[in-house]
C-alpha positions in Angstrom: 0.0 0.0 0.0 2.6 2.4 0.5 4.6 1.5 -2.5 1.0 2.0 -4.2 1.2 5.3 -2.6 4.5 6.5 -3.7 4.3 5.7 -7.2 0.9 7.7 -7.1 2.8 10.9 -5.3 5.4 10.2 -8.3 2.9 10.4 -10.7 1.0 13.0 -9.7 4.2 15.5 -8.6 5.4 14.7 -12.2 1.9 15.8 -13.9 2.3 19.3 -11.4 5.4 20.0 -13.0 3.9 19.4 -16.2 0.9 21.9 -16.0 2.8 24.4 -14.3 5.7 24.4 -16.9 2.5 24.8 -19.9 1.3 27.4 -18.0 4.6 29.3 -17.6 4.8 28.8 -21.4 1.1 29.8 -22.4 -1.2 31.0 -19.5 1.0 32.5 -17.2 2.5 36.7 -16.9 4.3 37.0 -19.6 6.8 40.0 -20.5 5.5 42.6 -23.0 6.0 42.2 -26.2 9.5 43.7 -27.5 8.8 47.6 -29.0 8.2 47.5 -32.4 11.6 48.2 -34.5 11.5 51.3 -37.1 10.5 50.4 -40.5 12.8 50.7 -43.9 9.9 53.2 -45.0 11.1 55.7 -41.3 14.2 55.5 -41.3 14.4 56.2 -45.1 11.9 59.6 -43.4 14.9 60.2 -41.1 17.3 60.2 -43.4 15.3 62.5 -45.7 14.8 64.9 -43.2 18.3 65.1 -41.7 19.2 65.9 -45.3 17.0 68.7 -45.4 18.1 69.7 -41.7 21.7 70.0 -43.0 20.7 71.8 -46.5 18.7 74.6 -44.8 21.0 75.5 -42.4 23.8 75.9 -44.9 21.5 77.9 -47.3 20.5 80.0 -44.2 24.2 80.5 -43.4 24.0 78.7 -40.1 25.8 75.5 -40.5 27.0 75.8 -36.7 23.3 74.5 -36.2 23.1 71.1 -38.0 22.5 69.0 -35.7 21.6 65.2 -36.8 18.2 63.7 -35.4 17.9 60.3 -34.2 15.2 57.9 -33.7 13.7 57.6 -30.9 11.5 54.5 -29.4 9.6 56.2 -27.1 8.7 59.3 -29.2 7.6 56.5 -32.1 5.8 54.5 -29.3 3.6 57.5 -28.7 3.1 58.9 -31.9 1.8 55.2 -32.6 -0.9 54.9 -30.1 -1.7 58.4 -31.0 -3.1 57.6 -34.5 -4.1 54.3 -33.5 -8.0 55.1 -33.3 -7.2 55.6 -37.2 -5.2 52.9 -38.1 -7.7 50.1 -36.3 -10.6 51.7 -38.3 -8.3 51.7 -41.2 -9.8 55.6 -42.1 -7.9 58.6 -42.6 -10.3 60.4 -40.6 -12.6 59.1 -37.7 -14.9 60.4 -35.4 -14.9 59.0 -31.9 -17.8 59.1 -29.7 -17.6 61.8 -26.7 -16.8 58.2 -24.1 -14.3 57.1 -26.7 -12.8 60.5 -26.7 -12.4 60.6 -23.1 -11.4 57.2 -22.2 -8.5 58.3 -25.1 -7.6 61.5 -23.7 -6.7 59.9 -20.4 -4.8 56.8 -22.3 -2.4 59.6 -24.0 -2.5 62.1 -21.2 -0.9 59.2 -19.0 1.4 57.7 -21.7 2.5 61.6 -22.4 2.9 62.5 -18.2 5.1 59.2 -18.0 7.5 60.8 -20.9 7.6 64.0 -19.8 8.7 63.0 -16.2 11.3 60.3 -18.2 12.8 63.3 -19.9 12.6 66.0 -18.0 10.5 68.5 -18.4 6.2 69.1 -19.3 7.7 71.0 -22.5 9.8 67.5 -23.6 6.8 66.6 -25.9 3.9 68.7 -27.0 0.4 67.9 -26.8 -0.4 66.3 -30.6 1.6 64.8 -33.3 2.6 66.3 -36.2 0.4 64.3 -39.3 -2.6 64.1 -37.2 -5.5 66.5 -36.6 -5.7 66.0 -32.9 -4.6 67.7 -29.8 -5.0 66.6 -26.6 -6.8 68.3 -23.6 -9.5 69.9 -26.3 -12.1 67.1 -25.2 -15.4 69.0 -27.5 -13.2 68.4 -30.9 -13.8 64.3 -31.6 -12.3 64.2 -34.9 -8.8 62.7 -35.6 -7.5 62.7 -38.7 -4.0 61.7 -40.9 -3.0 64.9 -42.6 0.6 64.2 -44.6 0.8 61.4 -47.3 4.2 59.5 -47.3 6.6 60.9 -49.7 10.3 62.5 -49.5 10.9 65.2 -51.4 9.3 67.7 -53.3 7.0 71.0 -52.0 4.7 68.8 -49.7 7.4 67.1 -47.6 9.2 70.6 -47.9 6.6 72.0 -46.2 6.0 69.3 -43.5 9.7 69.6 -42.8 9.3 73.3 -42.0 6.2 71.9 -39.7 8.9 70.2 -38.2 11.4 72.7 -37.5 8.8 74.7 -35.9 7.8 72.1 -33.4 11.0 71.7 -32.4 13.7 73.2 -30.2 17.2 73.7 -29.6 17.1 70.7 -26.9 15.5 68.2 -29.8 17.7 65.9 -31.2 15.2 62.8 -31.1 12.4 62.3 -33.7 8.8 59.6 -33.0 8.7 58.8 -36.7 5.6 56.1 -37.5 4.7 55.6 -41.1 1.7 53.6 -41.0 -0.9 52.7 -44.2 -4.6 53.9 -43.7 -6.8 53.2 -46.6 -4.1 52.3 -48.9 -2.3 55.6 -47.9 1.0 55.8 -46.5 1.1 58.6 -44.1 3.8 60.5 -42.0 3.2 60.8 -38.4 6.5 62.5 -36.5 6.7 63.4 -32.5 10.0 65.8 -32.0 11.2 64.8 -28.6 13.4 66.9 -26.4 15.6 65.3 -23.9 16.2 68.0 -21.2 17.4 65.9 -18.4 21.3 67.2 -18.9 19.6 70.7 -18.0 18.9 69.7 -14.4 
């Protein structure tokens, strides 16, 4: 009976560590999921618009202030859930209801408090993204919408670079850059980031 015992206790301590390794693997807390890495279609956008960084400055006559922009994870994280309410409806433009609204306002409000607090300072990133037709903390206005096709050169991406430059200041060196396709539609969503932590 006891040996009748054991094998049972064997048998059953062996199925434990079964189901509990299967639900490590499956059912358990798992770690998020890795940040998504910048496509060839953004960093082709970076490159385009440090090229036009460098050739205005000369043509201004201020080459002391090229400066070269990197990529940043956290500014592309946030310009992404920005425009995502676009990108699940697949529409350029959407209209969320005044609860939708709200329950988004608070998402990006948080997700924009835990950047500014990371970097330094409330003016480390601004309230909307450049590409998008949306600001935060202007709850009666519903609508978001994308508002620069992809492309990199010509007068159109001329002009969103000057958009750029005048989001920006002389403490940004990082760029959000998210290049998702709405409709069909490549479109340029960009989140200047200033990193003023070396000013404290």
């Amino acid at each position: 009976m006891k040996e009748m015992n054991r094998r049972e206790f064997l048998t059953l301590s062996g199925a434990a560590v079964v189901a509990l390794s299967l639900a490590g693997c499956s059912g358990g807390p798992s770690a998020p999921p890795a940040p998504a890495a910048p496509t060839q279609k953004e960093l082709d956008l970076l490159k385009a618009l440090n090229q036009m960084l460098e050739d205005y400055w000369k043509d201004m006559g201020h080459p002391e202030k090229i400066r070269t922009l990197s990529y940043s994870q956290d500014a592309s994280d946030f310009a992404r859930h920005f425009v995502s309410p676009c990108v699940k409806a697949d529409k350029a433009k959407v209209e969320m209801t005044p609860e939708q609204d709200a329950a988004f306002e608070k998402e990006m409000q948080e997700r924009r408090k835990a950047l500014q607090i990371k970097y330094g300072s409330e003016m480390s990133l601004r309230e909307g993204v450049l590409g998008c037709r949306y600001v935060l903390g202007y709850p009666t206005l519903h609508d978001m919408e994308l508002t620069i096709p992809y492309e990199l050169s010509g007068p159109d991406f001329k002009d969103t670079f000057l958009k750029m430059l005048k989001a920006m200041d002389t403490e940004t060196r990082d760029l959000g850059i998210y290049c998702p396709t709405v409709a069909g539609t490549d479109y340029i969503v960009i989140a200047p980031l200033s990193d003023r932590r070396h000013n404290k």
